[in-house]
N, C-alpha and C positions, 0 to 999 in steps of 0.2 A: 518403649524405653525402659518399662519397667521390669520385665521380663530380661533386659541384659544388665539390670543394676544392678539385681539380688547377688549371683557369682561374685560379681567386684564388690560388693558387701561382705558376703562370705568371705573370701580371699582375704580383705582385707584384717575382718577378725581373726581369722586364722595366724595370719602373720605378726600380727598384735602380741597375740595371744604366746607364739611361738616369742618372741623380743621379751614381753614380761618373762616369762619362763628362767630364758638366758641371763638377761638382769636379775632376777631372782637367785638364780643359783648363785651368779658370782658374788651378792652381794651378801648371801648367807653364808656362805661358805668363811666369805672374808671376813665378815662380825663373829662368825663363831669362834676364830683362831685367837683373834685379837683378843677377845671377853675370853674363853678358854684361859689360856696364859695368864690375864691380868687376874682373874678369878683365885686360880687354884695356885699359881707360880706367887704373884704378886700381893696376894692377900689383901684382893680391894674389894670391897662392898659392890655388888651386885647396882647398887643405886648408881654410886659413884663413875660406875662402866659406863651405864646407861648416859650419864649424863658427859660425862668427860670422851670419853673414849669412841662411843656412840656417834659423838656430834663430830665429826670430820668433815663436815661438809663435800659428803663424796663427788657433788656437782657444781660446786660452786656458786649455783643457782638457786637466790633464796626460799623461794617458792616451791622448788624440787628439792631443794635440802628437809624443808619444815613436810614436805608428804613424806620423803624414806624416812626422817624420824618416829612418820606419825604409821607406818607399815611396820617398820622393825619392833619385835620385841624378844625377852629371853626368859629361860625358865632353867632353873636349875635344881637338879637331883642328887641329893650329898650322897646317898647309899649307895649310888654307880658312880659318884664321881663324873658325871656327867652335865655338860650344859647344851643347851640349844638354842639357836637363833631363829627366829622365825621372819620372813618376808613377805608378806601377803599367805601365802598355802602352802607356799617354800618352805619347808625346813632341814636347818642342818644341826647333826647332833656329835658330838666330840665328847670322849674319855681322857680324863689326865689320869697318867701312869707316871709315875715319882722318877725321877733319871732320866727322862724320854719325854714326856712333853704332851701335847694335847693330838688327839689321831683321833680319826671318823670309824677308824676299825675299834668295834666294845670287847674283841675280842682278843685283843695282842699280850702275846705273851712276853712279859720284859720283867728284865732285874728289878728286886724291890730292895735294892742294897739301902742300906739309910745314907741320906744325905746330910754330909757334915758341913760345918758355915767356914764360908773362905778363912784367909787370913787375916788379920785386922792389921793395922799401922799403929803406931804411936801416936798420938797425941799430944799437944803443945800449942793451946789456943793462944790465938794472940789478939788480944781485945780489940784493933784499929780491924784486922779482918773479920773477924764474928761481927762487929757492927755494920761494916759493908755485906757482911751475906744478909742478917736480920732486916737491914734498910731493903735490901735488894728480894727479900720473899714479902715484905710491905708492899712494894713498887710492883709483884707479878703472882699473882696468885697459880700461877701455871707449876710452879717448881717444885718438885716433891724431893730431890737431896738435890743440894751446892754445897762443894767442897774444894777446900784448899788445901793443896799441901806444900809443902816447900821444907827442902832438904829431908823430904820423906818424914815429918811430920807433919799431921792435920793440925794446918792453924785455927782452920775455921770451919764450920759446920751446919750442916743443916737441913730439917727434911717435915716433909707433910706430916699430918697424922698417922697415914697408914702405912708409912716407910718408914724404914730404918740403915743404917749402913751395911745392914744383911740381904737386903732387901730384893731380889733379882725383880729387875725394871728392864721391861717394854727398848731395847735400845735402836730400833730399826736400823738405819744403815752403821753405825758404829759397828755393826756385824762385820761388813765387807772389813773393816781392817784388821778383825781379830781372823776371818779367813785368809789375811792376806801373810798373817805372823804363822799362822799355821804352815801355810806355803813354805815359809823361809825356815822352819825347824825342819819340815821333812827335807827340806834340799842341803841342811846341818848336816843332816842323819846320810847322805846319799842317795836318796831317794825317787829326787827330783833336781829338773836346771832348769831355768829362767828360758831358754832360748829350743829346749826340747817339745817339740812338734806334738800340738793337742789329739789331732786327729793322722797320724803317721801311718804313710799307703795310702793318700784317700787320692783319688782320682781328680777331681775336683781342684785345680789349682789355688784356690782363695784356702780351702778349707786344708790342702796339704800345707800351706806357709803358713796357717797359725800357730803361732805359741804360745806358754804360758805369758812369757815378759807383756806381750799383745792382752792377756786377759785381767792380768792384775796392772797396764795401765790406760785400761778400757779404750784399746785402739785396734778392738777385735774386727772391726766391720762388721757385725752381724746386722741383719736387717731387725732390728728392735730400736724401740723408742719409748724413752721412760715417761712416764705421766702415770698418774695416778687416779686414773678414773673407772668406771666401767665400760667393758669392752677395748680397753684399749690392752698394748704388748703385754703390761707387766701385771695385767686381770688376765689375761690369758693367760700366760707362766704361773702366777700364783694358783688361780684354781684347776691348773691340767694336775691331773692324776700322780701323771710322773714329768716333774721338773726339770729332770737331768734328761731323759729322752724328748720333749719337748725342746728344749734348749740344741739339743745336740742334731736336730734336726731343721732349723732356722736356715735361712738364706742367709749368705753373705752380700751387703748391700755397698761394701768399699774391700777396695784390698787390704789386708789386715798390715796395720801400720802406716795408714796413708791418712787416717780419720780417728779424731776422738770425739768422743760421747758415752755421757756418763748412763752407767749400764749394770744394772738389777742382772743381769742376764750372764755379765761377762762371769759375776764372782758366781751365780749359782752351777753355771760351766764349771769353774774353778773347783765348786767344792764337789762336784759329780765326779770330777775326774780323779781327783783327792778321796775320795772314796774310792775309787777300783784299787789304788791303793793299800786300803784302811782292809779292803776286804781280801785281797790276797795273803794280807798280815792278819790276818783274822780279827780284824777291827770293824764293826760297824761304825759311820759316821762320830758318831757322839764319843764312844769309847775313843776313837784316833782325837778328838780333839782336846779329850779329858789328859790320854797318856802321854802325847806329846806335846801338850803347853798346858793345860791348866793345873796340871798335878805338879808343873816345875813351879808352877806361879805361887802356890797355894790357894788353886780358886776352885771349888767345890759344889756351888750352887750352881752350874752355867748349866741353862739350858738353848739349846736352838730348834726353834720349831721344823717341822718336816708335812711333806705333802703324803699325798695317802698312801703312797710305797716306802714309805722311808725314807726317800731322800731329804736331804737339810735344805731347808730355804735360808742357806748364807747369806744374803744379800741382807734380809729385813727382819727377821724373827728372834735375834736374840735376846735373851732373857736373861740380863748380866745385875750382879750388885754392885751399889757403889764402889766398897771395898774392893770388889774385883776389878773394875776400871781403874781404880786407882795402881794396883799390882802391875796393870798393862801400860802405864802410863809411867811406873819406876823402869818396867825393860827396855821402853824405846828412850826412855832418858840418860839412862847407861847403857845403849848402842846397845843391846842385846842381852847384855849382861843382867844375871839377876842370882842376887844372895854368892854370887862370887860365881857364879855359873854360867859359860856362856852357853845358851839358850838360841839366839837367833844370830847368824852371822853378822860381823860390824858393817861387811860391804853390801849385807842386803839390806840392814837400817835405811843407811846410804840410800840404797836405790829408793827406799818407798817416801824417805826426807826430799829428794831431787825432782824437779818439774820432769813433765814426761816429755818427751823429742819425737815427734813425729816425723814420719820418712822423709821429707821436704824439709827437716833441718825450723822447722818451728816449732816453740815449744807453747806446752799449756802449766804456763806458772804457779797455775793455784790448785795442783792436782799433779800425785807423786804416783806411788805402787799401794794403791787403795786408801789413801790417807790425804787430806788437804792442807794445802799449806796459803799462811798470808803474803799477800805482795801490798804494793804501794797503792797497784788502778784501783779505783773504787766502784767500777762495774765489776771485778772480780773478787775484789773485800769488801763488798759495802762496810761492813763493821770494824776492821781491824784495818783498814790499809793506813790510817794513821800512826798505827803501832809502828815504833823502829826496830821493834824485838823477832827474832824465827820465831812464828809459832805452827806446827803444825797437829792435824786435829782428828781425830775421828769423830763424823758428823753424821746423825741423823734426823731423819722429819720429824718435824716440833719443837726443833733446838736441843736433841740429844746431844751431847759433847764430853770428849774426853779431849783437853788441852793442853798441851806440854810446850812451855817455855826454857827451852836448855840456860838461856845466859845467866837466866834468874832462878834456875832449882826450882820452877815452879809448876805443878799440876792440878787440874782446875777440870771437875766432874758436873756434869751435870745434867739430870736426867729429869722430864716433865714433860705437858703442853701447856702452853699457852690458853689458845680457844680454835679447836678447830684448823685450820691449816698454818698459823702464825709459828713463825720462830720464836726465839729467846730473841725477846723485842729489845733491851735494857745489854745485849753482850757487850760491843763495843764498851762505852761507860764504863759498865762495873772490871771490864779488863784492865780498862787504863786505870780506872781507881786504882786497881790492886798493884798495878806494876807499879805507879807511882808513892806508894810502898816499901817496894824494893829495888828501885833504882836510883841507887844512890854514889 
């Protein structure tokens, strides 16, 4: 017996061995980007990473959350501009380059143009809302800015220590909606149309009918499934090399238009494709998103993170300021329009304000063209279905939100975590507080 154990010991180490490896890389790879960003972009304390940013509980399993805490750590080099994540013997090591973002290449050569600070708004606190935000960073220590505006002045304000309203913060999915306004300038421009074919000639019938309108209202079909753990769709997409040929090479698992599900996968498609674009205009990614929307916005700080070719991870890595969410939150409040400029068509607003219709004539009410909107069910608003106001939102993990109230002039930012995978615990509440406000 003993002489046929040893191999299926071996074996079994090996394969051990081989799973730590792959857990390891994905898990460094993904702590370096995040600490990266927050580090050099965010100007947060190396501690504060560790402890805040760190703790996501990537398994949700207490016992496996407290060992990757107690395996991970980081070390950083001011004179390269470098940080590194370490996994057990894994490490990964990332360069921020100023314009561009955090990359595993030390060797990239990019503009060192200086970075000037967005726009700012006006100003016009109004004492009954600075006591609602002050009560409401009592009540959640997770918030690093909440802000109100209405009528496009900040009534109310407020932000952590190491934030400011300049500040470019961590915005994970709120990305997919500022890719999705990108969409709607270039189809301005002529560029692009909603119903033009992503992959045209392809042989493949699922993958000849797709379209854009299918990717920006994630009823692509792709065979992807969002979750956030390791080894699952969207740890693969994140740490492949190149994002956009990963993505681009996916199964279709429904006829595109027959099925939705919300999808990491669909907007990084979107911005891949949005770059062949960018680069026949001789735009890289970043430059296409600076010249045709953030430089009409006045937003200056945006950074979005990219995989190791350069492609942008639209989906989850942007790195926007308050002020600048607030800017994106004045165009979709006047339908496109911004400083008397129209910027994004009113009938593509439209489209991204509208529940998506899938082929069978049913719609997904709380989900437009990359943007979310409230209903009344409370399994699809837990928080707001009470609300009687439109609100719709750009939403990311940990209770990222950019919130636009048309009836009532109002826009409502805000950017933090909680602890680990928890939302903005306290939304509902302090919403209706504030409406209750202004609805008079």
């Amino acid at each position: 017996m003993k002489k046929f154990a040893l191999p299926g010991l071996i074996t079994l180490i090996i394969l051990g061995y081989v799973f730590y490896l792959s857990l390891a890389k994905q898990l460094s790879y993904y702590s370096t980007h995040v600490a990266c960003g927050n580090y050099y972009l965010s100007k947060r304390p190396l501690n504060s990473i560790i402890e805040k940013e760190a703790n996501t509980k990537p398994f949700n399993v207490e016992w496996l959350d407290a060992l990757f805490l107690k395996l991970l750590s980081y070390s950083v080099n001011e004179d390269n501009k470098t940080l590194s994540s370490s996994f057990g013997s894994v490490e990964t090591t990332m360069k921020y380059y100023p314009n561009y973002g955090c990359s595993t290449d030390l060797n990239k050569n990019v503009s060192n143009a200086n970075i000037k600070i967005s726009s700012l708004h006006p100003i016009a606190i109004d004492k009954n809302i600075q006591y609602l935000i002050d009560n409401e960073f009592v009540n959640d220590r997770g918030h690093r800015a909440l802000i109100v505006m209405h009528k496009n002045n900040i009534v109310g304000q407020q932000f952590d220590q190491y934030t400011s309203i300049n500040t470019p913060l961590l915005s994970w999915s709120m990305t997919k909606s500022l890719t999705s306004l990108l969409f709607g300038r270039m189809m301005l421009e002529g560029f692009i149309e909603l119903n033009d074919q992503v992959f045209p000639g392809s042989d493949d019938p699922k993958r000849n009918s797709l379209t854009y309108r299918h990717l920006l209202n994630h009823t692509d079909g792709l065979d992807y499934q969002e979750a956030y753990y390791p080894f699952t769709d969207f740890f693969k997409m994140f740490i492949s090399a190149n994002v956009g040929k990963h993505i681009s090479n996916l199964d279709f698992k429904y006829q595109p238009g027959n099925h939705w599900a919300y999808s990491s996968a669909a907007t990084n498609l979107l911005a891949y494709k949005l770059s062949e674009i960018g680069n026949a205009l001789g735009f890289n990614m970043q430059e296409l998103f600076q010249y045709f929307l953030f430089d009409e916005l006045g937003i200056h700080d945006a950074v979005i993170g990219k995989d190791q070719n350069g492609n942008m991870i639209a989906s989850s890595l942007g790195f926007i300021s308050p002020t600048a969410w607030l800017s994106v939150g004045k165009l979709m409040k006047n339908n496109g329009s911004y400083n008397g400029k129209q910027i994004i068509d009113k009938d593509f607003i439209s489209f991204m304000r509208s529940p998506v219709e899938i082929n069978n004539g049913s719609k997904i009410l709380n989900y437009g063209g990359q943007w979310w909107l409230n209903t009344k069910d409370p399994t699809l608003s837990p928080q707001l279905h009470t609300i009687d106001y439109e609100i719709y939102s750009a939403n990311g993990f940990q209770g990222q939100r950019l919130m636009i109230i048309p009836a009532l002039d109002l826009i409502i930012v805000r950017l933090g975590l909680t602890e680990g995978r928890t939302e903005w615990i306290n939304e509902g509440p302090f919403i209706s507080s504030l409406i209750s406000n202004y609805a008079n």
